[in-house]
C-alpha atoms as a printed R data frame, in Angstrom:
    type eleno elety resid chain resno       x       y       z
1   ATOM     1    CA   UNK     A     1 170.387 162.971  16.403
2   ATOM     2    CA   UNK     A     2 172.460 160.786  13.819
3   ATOM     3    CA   UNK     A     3 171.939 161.698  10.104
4   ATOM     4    CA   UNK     A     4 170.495 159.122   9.133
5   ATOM     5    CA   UNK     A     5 167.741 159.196  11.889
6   ATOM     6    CA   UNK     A     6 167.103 162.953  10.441
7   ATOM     7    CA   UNK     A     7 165.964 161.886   7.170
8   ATOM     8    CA   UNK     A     8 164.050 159.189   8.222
9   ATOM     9    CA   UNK     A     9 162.150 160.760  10.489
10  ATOM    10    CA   UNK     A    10 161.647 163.840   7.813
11  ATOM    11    CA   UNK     A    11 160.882 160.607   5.224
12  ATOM    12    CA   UNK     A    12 158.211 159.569   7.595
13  ATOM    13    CA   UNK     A    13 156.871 162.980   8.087
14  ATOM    14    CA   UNK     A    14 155.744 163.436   4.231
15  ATOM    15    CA   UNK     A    15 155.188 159.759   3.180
16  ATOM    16    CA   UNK     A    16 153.182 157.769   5.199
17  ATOM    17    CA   UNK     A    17 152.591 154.570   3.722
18  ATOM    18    CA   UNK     A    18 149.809 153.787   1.811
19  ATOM    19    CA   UNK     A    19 148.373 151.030   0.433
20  ATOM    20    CA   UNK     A    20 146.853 150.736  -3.213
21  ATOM    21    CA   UNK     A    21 144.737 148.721  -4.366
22  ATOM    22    CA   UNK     A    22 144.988 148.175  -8.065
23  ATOM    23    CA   UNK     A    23 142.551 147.080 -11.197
24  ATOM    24    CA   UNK     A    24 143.019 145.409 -14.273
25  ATOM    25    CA   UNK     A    25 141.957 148.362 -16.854
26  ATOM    26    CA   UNK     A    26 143.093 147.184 -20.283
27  ATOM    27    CA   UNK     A    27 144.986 150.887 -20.912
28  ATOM    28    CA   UNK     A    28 148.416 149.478 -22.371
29  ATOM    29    CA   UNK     A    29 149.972 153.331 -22.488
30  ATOM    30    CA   UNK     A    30 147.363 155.052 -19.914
31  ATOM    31    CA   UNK     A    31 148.016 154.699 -15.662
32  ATOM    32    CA   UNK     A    32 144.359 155.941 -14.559
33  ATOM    33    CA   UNK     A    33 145.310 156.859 -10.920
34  ATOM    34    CA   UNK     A    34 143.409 158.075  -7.776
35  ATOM    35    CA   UNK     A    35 144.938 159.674  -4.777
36  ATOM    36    CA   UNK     A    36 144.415 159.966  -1.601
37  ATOM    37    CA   UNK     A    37 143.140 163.674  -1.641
38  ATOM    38    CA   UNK     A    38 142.576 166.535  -4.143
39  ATOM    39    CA   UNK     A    39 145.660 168.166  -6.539
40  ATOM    40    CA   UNK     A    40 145.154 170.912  -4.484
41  ATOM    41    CA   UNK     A    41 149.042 172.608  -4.696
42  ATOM    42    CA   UNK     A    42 150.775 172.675  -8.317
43  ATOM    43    CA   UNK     A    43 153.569 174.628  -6.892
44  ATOM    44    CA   UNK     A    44 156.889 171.736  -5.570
45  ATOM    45    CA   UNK     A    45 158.264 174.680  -3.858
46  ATOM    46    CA   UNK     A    46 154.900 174.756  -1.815
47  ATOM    47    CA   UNK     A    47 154.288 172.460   1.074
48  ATOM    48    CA   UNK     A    48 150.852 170.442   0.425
49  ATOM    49    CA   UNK     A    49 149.070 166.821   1.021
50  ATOM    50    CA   UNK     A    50 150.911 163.894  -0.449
51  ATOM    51    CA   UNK     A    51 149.512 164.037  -4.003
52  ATOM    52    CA   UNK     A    52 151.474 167.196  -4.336
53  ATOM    53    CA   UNK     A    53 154.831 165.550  -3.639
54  ATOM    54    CA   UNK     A    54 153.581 162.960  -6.028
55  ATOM    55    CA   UNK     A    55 152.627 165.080  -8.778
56  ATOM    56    CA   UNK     A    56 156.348 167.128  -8.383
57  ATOM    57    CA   UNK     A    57 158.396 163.897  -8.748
58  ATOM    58    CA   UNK     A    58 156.112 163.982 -12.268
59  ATOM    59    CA   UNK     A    59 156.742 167.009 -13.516
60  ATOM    60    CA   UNK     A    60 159.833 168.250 -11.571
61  ATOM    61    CA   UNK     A    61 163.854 166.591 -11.126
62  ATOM    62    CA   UNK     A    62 166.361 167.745  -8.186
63  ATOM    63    CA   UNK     A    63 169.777 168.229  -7.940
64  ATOM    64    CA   UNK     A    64 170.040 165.063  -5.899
65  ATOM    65    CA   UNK     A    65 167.800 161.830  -4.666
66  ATOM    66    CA   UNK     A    66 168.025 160.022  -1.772
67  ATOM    67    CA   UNK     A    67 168.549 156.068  -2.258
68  ATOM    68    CA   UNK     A    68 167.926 153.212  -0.042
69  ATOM    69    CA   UNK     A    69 170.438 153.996   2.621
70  ATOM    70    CA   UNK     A    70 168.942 157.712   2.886
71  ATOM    71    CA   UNK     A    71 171.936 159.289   1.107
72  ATOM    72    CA   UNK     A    72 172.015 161.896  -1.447
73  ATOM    73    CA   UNK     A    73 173.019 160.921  -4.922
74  ATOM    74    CA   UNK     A    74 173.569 162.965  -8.011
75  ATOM    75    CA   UNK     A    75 170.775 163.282 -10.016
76  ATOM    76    CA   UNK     A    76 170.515 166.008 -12.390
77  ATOM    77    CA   UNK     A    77 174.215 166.413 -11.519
78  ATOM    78    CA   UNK     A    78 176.826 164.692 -13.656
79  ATOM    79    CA   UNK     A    79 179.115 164.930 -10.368
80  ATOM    80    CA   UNK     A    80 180.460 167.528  -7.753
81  ATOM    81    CA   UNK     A    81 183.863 168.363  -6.289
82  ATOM    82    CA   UNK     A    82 184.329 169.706  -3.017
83  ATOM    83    CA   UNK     A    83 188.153 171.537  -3.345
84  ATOM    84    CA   UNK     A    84 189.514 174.040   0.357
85  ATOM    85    CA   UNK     A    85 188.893 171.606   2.577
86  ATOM    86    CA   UNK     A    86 185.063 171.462   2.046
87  ATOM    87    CA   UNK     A    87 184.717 175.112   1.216
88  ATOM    88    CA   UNK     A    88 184.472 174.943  -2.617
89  ATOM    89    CA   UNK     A    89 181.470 172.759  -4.060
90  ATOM    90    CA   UNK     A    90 181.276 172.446  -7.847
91  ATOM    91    CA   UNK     A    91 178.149 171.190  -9.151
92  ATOM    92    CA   UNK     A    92 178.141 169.744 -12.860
93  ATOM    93    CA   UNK     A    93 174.989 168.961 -14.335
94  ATOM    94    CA   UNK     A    94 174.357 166.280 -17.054
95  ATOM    95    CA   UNK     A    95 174.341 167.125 -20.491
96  ATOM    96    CA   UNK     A    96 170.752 167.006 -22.757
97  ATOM    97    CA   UNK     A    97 168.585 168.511 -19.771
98  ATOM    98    CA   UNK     A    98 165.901 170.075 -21.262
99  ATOM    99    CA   UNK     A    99 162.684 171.799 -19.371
100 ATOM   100    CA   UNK     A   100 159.259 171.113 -20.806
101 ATOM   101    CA   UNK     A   101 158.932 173.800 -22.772
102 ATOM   102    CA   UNK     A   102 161.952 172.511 -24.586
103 ATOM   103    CA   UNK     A   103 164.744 174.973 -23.194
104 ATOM   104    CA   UNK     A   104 167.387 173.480 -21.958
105 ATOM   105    CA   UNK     A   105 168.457 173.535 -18.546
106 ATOM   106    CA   UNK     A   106 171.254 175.904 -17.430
107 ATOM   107    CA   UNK     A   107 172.787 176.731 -14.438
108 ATOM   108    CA   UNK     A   108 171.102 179.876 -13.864
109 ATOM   109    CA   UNK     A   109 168.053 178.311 -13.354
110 ATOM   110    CA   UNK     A   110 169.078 176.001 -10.984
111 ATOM   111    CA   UNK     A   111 170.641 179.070  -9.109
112 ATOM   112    CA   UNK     A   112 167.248 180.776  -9.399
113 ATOM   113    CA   UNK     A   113 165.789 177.515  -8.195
114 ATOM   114    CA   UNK     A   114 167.999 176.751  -4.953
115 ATOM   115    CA   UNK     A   115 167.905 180.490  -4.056
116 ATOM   116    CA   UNK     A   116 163.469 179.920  -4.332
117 ATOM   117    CA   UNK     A   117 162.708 176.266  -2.683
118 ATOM   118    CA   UNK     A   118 165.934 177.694   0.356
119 ATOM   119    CA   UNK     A   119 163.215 179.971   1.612
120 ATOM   120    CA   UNK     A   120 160.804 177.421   2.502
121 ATOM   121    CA   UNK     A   121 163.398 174.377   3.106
122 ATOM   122    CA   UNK     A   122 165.107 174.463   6.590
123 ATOM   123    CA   UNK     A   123 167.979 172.768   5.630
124 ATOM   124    CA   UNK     A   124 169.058 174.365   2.587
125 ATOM   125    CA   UNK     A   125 168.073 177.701   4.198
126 ATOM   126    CA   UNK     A   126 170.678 176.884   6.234
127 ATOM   127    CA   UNK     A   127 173.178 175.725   3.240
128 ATOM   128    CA   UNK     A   128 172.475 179.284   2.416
129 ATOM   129    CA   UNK     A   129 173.310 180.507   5.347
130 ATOM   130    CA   UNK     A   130 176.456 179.402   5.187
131 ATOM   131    CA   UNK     A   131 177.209 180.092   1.684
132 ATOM   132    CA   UNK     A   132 179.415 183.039   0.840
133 ATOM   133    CA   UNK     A   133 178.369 183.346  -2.767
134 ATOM   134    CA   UNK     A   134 176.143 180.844  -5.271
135 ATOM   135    CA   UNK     A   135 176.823 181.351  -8.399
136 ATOM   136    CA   UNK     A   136 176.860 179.883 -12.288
137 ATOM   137    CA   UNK     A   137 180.790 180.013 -14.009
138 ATOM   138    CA   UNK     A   138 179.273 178.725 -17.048
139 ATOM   139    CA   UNK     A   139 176.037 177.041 -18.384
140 ATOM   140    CA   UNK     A   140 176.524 173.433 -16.680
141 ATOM   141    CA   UNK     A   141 178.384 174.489 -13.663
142 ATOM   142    CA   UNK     A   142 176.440 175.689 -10.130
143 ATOM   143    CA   UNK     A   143 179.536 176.533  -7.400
144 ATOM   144    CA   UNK     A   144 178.965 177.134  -3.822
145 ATOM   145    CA   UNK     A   145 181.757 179.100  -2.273
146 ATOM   146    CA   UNK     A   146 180.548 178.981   1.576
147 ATOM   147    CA   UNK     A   147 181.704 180.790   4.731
148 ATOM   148    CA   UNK     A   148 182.269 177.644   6.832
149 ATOM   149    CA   UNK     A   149 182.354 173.509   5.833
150 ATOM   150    CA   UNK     A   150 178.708 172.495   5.104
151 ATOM   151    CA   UNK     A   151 178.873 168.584   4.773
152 ATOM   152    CA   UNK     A   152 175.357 168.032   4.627
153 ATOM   153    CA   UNK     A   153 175.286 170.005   1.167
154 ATOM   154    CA   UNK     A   154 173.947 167.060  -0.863
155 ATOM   155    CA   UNK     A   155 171.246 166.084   1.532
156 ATOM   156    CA   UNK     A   156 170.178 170.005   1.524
157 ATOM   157    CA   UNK     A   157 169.257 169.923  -1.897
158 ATOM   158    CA   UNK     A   158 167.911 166.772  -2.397
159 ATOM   159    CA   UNK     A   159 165.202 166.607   0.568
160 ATOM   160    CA   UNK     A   160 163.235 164.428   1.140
161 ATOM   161    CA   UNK     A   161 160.732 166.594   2.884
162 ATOM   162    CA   UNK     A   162 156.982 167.965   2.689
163 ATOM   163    CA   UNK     A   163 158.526 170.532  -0.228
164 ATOM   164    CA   UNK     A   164 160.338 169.321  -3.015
165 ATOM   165    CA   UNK     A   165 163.385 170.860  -3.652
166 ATOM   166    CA   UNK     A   166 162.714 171.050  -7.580
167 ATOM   167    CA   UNK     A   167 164.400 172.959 -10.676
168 ATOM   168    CA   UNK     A   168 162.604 174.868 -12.684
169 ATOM   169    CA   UNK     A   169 163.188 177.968 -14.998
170 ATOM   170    CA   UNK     A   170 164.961 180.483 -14.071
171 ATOM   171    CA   UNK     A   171 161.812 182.884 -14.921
172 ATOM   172    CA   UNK     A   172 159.398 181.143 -12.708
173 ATOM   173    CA   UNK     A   173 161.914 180.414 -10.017
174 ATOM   174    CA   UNK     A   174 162.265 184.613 -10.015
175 ATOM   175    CA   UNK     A   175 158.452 184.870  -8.440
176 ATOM   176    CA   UNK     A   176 158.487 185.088  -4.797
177 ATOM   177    CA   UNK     A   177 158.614 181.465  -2.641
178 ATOM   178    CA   UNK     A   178 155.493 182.775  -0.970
179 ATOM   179    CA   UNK     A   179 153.703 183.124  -3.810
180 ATOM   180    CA   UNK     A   180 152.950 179.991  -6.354
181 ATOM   181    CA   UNK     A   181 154.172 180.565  -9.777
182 ATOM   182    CA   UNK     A   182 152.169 180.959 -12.692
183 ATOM   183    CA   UNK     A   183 153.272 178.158 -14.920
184 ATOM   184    CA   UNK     A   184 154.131 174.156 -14.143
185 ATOM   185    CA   UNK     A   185 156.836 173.439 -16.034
186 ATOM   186    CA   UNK     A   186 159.621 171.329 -14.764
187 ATOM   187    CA   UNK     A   187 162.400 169.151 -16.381
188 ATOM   188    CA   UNK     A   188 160.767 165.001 -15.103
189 ATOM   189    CA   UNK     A   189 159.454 162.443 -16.885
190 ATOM   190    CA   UNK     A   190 156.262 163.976 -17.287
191 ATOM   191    CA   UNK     A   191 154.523 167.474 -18.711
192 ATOM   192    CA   UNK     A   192 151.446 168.905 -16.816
193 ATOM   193    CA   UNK     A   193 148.843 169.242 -19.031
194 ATOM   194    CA   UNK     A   194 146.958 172.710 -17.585
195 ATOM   195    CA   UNK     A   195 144.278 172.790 -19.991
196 ATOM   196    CA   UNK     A   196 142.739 169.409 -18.455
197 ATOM   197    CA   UNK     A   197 143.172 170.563 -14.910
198 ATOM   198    CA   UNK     A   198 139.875 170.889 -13.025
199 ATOM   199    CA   UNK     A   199 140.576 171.313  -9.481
200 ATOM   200    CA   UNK     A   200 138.816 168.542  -7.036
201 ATOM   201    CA   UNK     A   201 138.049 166.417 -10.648
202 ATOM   202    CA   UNK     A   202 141.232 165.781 -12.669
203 ATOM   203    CA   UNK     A   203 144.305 166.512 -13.931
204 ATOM   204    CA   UNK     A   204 146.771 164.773 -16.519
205 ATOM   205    CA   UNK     A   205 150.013 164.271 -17.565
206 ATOM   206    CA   UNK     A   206 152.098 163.140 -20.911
207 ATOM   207    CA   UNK     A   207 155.424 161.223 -20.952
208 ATOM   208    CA   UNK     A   208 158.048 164.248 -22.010
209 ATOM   209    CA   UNK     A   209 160.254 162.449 -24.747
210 ATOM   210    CA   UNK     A   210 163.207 164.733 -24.247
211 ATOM   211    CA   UNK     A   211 163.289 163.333 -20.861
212 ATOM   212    CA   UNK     A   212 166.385 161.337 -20.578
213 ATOM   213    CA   UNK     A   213 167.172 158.933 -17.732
214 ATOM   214    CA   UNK     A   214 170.123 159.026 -15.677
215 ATOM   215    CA   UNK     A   215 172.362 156.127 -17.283
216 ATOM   216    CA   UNK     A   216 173.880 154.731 -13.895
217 ATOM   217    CA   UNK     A   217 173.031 154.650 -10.498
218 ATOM   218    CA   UNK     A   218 171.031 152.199  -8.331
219 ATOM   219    CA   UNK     A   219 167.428 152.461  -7.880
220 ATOM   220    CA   UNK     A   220 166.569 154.234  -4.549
221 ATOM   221    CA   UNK     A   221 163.514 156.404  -3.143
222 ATOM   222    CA   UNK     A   222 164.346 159.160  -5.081
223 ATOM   223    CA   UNK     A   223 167.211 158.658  -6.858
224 ATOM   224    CA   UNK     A   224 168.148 156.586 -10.056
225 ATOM   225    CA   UNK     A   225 167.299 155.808 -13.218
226 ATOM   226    CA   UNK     A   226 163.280 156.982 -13.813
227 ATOM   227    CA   UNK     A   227 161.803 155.063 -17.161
228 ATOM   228    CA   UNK     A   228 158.433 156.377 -18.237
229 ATOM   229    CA   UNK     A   229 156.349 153.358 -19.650
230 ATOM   230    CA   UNK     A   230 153.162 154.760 -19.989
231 ATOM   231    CA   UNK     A   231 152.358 157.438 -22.262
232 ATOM   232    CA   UNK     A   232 149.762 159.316 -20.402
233 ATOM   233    CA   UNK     A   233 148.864 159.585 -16.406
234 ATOM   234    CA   UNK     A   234 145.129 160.639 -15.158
235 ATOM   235    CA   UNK     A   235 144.397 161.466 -11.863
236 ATOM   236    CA   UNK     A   236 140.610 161.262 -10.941
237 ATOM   237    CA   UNK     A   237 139.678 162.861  -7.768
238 ATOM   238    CA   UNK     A   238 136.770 160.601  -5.914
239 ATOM   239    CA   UNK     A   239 135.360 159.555  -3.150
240 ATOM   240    CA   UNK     A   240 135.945 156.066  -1.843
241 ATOM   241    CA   UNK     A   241 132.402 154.956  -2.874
242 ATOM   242    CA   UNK     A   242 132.941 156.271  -6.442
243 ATOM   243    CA   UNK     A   243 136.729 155.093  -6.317
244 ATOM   244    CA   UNK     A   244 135.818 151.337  -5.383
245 ATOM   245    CA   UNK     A   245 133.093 151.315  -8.036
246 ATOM   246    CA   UNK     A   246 135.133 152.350 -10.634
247 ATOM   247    CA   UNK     A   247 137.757 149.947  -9.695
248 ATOM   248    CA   UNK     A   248 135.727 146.965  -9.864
249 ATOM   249    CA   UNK     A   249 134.362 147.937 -12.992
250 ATOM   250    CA   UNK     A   250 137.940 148.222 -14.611
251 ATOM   251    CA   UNK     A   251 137.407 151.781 -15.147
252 ATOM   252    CA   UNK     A   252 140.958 153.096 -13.516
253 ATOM   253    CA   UNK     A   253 144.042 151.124 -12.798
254 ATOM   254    CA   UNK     A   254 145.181 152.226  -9.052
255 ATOM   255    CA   UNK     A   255 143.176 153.713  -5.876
256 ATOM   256    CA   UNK     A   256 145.825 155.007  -3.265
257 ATOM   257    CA   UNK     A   257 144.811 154.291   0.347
258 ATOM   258    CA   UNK     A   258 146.549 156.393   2.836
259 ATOM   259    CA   UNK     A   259 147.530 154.106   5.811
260 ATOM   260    CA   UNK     A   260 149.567 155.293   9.017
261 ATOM   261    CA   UNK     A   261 152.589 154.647   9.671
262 ATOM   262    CA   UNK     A   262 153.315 151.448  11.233
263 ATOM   263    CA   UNK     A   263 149.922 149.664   9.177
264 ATOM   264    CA   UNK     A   264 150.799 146.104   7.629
265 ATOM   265    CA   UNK     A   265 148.865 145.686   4.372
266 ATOM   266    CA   UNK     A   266 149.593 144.461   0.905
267 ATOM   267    CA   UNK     A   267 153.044 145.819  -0.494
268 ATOM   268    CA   UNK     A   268 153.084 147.704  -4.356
269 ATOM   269    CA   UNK     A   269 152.205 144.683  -7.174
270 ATOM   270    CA   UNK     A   270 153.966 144.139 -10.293
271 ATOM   271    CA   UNK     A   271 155.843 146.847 -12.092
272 ATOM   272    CA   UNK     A   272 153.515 146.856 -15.345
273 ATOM   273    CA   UNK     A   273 151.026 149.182 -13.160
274 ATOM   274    CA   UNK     A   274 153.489 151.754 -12.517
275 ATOM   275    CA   UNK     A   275 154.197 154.506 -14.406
276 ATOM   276    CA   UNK     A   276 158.197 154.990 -13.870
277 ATOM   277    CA   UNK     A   277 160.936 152.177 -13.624
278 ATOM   278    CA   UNK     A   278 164.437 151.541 -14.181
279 ATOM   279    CA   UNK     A   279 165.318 149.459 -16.594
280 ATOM   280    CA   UNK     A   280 165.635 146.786 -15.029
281 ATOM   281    CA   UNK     A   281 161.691 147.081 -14.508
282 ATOM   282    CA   UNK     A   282 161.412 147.857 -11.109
283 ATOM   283    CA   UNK     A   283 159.853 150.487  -9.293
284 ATOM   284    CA   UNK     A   284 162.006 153.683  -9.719
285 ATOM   285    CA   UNK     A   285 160.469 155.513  -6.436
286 ATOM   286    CA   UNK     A   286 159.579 154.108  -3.678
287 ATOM   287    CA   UNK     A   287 156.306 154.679  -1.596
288 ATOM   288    CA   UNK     A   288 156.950 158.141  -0.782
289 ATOM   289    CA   UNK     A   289 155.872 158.728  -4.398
290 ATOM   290    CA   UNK     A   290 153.362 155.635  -5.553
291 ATOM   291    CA   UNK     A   291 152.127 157.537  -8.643
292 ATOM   292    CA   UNK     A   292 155.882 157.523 -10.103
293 ATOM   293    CA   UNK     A   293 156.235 153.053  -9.428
């Protein structure tokens, strides 16, 4: 099977269209948003329903994104270099990454990370595999010295796939992948606020203003610049009884509708509903992700 056809089918697998059907609440710095199911899983490195992917692309940032032609672009990454004939990769991260408890983000934890999310991803378990040694030279630099040429290196560490491959610190990323970590913090857009978690009610989040946007790059599913324009998100967990009534009484701003694949319906409105965008106002993720448009 060609590349290409790889990720889309693994794109398909985890983000199955839906179709949302959006109100006109008069929040102008407040997304009121109901999924499709329950926040259920808080853990990225944990695979879950789809508002668990959506509330990682939130919270968390990878290494890489995939853009509209299901490639892996840098993300957190400044850049790479690949030196011995594909032996050698050098991974650079951008400067002013800082995690949401206001650490900055070093290469140890991205070590710590990779080494976590490889044990339940089957392609970067096998980018480990094939690695000789993963290690940190210095605070922005992650190298990869493998055993054998591992093209696909990019695309191993950016997914997409039913677990997000996401960074976090390196003293969460230390707890066993088969056990969820105590903490959410990550490095996105948005902080997890735990004290308004109620599992099967709610759960919000607050734009992180140390979060700083990748400065180039075109927009693609998950890759790109991500904007925040609102200052707060909401999830509401209802029924579709309670969800339509409090749509048509202006009382939240988007219902998610999970469709199967293949379903025609009406395609993601104007940008002003969604709560991340590049700057050119458009939707930064795509609908593998709604709550992040």
């Amino acid at each position: 099977m060609l590349r290409r056809d790889l990720f889309k089918a693994a794109a398909a697998s985890v983000a199955a269209l839906a179709t949302p059907r959006i109100g006109r609440a008069e929040r102008p710095n407040k997304l009121v948003f109901v999924p499709t199911e329950d926040l259920s899983v808080l853990d990225p490195h944990f695979a879950g329903p789809r508002s668990r992917r959506t509330h990682a692309y939130l919270v968390f940032d990878t290494l890489y994104g995939i853009d509209t032609s299901w490639a892996a672009q840098p993300q957190m990454l400044e850049r790479h270099q690949v030196e011995e004939d594909g032996l050698t990769w050098t991974l650079i991260l951008r400067e002013g990454l800082r995690f949401h408890d206001k650490e900055p983000v070093l290469a140890r934890d991205v070590v710590a990370s990779i080494r976590r999310f490889a044990a339940r991803i089957n392609l970067a378990d096998a980018l480990m595999a094939a690695t000789e040694e993963l290690s940190a030279p210095d605070d922005h630099t992650v190298r990869f010295r493998l055993k054998r040429p591992f093209p696909h290196l990019p695309e191993a560490l950016a997914g997409p796939g039913g677990i997000v491959p996401a960074i976090m610190p390196e003293r969460l990323a230390a707890t066993s992948p088969f056990k969820p970590v105590g903490e959410i913090i990550g490095s996105g857009p948005y902080r997890f606020l735990p004290e308004e978690h109620i599992t099967g009610a709610r759960a919000a989040y607050e734009r992180f203003p140390l979060y700083q946007p990748r400065a180039g790059g075109s927009v693609g599913y998950t890759s790109g610049p991500k904007i925040a324009h609102f200052d707060r998100v909401e999830w509401l967990t209802l029924d579709s009884f309670s969800a339509m009534a409090a749509l048509q009484a202006g009382e939240i701003d988007w219902w998610e509708l999970q469709r199967s694949v293949g379903a025609t319906g009406p395609r993601p409105r104007s940008h002003c509903h969604f709560p991340i965008c590049d700057g050119h106002g458009r939707p930064a993720l795509q609908p593998s992700a709604p709550a992040l448009q």
